[in-house]
N, C-alpha and C positions, 0 to 999 in steps of 0.2 A: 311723914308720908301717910295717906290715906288707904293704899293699896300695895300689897305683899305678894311673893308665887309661895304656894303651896309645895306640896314633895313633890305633886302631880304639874307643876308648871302653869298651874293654873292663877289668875289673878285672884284675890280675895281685897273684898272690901274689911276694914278692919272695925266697923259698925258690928259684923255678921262673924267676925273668924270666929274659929275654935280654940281658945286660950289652949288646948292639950296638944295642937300640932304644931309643927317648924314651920319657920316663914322663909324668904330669903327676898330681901332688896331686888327689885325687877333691873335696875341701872348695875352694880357692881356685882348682887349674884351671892353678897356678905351675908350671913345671919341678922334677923332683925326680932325686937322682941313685940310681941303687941303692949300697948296701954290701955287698957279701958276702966273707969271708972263713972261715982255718981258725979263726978264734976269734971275729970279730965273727959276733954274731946279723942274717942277714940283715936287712935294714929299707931300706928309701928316707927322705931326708934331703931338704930342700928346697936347691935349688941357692945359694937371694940370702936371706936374713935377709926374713922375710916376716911379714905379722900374720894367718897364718890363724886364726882361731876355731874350725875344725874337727880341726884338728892342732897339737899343742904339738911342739918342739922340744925334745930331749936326755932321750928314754924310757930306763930305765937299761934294762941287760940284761935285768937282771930281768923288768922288764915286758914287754919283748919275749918274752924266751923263756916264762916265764909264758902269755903268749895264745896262741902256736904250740904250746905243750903242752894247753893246754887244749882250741885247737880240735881238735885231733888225738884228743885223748881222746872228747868229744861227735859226732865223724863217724865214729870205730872203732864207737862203741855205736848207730850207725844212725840219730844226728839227722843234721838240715840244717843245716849251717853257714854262715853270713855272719861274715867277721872284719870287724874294723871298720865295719857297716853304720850307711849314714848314715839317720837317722827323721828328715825334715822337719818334720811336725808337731810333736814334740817340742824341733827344732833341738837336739839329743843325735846321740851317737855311742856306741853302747856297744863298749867293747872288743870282744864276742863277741856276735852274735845268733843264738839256736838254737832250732829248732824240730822238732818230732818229728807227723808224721802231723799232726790236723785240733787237736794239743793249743794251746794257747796259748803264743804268742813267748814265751822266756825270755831275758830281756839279764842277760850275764854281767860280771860290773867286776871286773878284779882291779885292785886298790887296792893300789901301793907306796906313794905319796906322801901327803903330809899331807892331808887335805879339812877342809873347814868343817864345824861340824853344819849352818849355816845352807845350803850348797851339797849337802852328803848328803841332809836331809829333800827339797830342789827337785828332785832325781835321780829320788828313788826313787817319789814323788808322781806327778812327770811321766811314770816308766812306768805306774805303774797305771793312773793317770785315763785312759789311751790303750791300755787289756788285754794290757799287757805283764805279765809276772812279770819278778822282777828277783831276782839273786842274788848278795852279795858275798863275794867269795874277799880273802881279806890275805897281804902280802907279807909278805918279813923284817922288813921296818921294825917292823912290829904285831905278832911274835912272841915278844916277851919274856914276862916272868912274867907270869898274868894275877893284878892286882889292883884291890881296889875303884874307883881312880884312873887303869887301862889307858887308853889312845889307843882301842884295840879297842874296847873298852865300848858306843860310840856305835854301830857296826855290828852290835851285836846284833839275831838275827831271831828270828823263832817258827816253829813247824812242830810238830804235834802228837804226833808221835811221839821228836821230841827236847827236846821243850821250850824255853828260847831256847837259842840255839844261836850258833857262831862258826865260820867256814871257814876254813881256813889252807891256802892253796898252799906247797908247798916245792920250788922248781925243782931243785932239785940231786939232789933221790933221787926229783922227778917223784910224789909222793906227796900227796894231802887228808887236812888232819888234824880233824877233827870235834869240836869242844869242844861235847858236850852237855849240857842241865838245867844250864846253867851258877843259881848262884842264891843266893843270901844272905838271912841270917833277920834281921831287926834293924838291918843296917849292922854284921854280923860279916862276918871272909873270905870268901869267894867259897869254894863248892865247886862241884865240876864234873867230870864225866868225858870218858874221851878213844877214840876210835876213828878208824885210820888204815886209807888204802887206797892201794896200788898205782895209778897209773893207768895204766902200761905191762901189769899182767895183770887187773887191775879193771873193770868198765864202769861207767857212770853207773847204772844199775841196781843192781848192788850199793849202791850208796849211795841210792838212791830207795827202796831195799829194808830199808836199815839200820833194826832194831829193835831197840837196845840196852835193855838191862834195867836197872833201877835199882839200885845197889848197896845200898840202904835205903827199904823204903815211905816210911820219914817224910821223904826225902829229896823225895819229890815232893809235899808240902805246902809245904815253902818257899817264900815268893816272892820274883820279882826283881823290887825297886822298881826299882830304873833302867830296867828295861825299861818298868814299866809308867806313870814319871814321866817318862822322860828320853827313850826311845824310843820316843814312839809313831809316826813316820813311817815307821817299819819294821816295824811291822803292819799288816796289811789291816785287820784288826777287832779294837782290843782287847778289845771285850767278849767274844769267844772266850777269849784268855788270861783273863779276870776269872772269867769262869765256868769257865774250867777250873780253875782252884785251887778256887772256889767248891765244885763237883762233888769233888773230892779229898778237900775239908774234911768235905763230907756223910759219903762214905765211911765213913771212919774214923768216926766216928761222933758226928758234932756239926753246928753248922747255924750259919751264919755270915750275917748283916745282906745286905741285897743290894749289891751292887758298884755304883759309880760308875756312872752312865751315860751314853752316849757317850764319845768318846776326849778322854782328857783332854791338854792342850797345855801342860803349863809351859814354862819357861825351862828349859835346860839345866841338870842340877844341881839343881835347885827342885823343891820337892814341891809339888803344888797340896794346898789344905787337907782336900776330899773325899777326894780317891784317898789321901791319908798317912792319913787318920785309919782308911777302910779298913783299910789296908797293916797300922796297927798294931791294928786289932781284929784282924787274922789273925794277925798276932804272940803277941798276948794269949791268944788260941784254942790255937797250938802251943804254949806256953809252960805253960800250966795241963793240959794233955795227960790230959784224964779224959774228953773228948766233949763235957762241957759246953756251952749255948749261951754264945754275947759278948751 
């Protein structure tokens, strides 16, 4: 953990503590001891092998320095930072809580470790349904190749201007890499583009600001079944995504059946029968590429 109460109940970052005073765990309230060194990433540790719920034991580096970079970056660009803040309602802790002027909380997770879908959908749920925004950042673990089969996959988000979309922290050069319109026509390769930023000369603006261009119109016709089968707990509203291919398909000039409606809930991996049979009229529609109606 990044942050300890002092005698005084006060939170203390553990960059800034005073190795001479007591700390105690903010979740259980146990004794914790600080770490700081020329190479260990400050953190406080629990003193006795304990069963907090609110603090796991053995964050790698990673993940430490990961959050002290990130808060750093969101309180240089002029939000409110809370590391580690605890939401009782929720009984959550998001790595990062940020907020900017009268806009709405954003809890930040940067995700080293393996999750469940079944534990990711209950996260990301549990912010909304309580007017959070939630955003996830991936560590090393989830930066390999991206393929149809990625660990990543399941963290896919929407955002109108990038289409679905993937965040990748890199603690080492302190940098966001942007995997946008990530997308697949049929159950072919994944295409997708890439935009990185500095976060030592970048602000979060720049990236709030980011409007990457598509290397292909017809690249923004494709859709991403897994977002729209596999992911739906990491959209607010799929039927904005539905309708926005919908709208695309118009475009270009043809007229596609109406979209599923409401969010559809498979299983993980599973097409439900509605949204696939969709999925592949829109396939049928790209594939015949004359405007035609399906």
């Amino acid at each position: 953990m990044l942050i300890a109460m002092d005698a005084q109940h006060q939170l203390v970052n553990a960059a800034t503590a005073d190795r001479q005073s007591d700390y105690h765990c903010p979740g259980c309230v146990q004794p914790v001891r600080l770490k700081r060194g020329a190479v260990v990433v400050p953190h406080f540790a629990h003193v006795h092998a304990t069963d907090c719920d609110a603090f796991s034991e053995g964050e790698s580096t990673e993940h430490l320095r990961g959050k002290q970079q990130l808060a750093t970056w969101f309180a240089t660009s002029g939000y409110t930072v809370r590391l580690e803040a605890g939401l009782p309602d929720l009984h959550q802790r998001p790595d990062i809580l940020v907020q900017r002027g009268t806009a709405q909380p954003l809890a930040l997770e940067f995700q080293c470790s393996p999750l469940s879908v079944a534990r990711l959908a209950a996260r990301t749920q549990g912010y909304r349904q309580h007017g959070y925004q939630v955003l996830w950042l991936l560590g090393r673990p989830y930066q390999r190749q991206l393929h149809l089969n990625s660990k990543a996959l399941k963290f896919l988000q929407y955002q109108q201007r990038w289409g679905t979309f993937l965040l990748f922290l890199d603690v080492q050069s302190a940098s966001v890499r942007l995997l946008h319109h990530i997308l697949t026509l049929d159950a072919e390769p994944l295409t997708y583009q890439t935009s990185r930023l500095d976060t030592r000369s970048q602000s979060v603006l720049s990236l709030q600001q980011l409007t990457p261009k598509m290397s292909s119109p017809l690249c923004q016709v494709l859709i991403c079944s897994v977002t729209i089968n596999s992911c739906w707990w990491l959209v607010s509203d799929i039927n904005v995504v539905l309708m926005y291919y919908k709208q695309i398909a118009i475009n270009v000039g043809g007229r596609l059946p109406n979209s599923p409606v409401g969010p559809c809930r498979p299983r993980p991996r599973y097409h439900c029968c509605q949204c696939h049979t969709w999925s592949g009229m829109l396939t049928s529609f790209l594939r015949c590429g004359n405007g035609r109606d399906v």
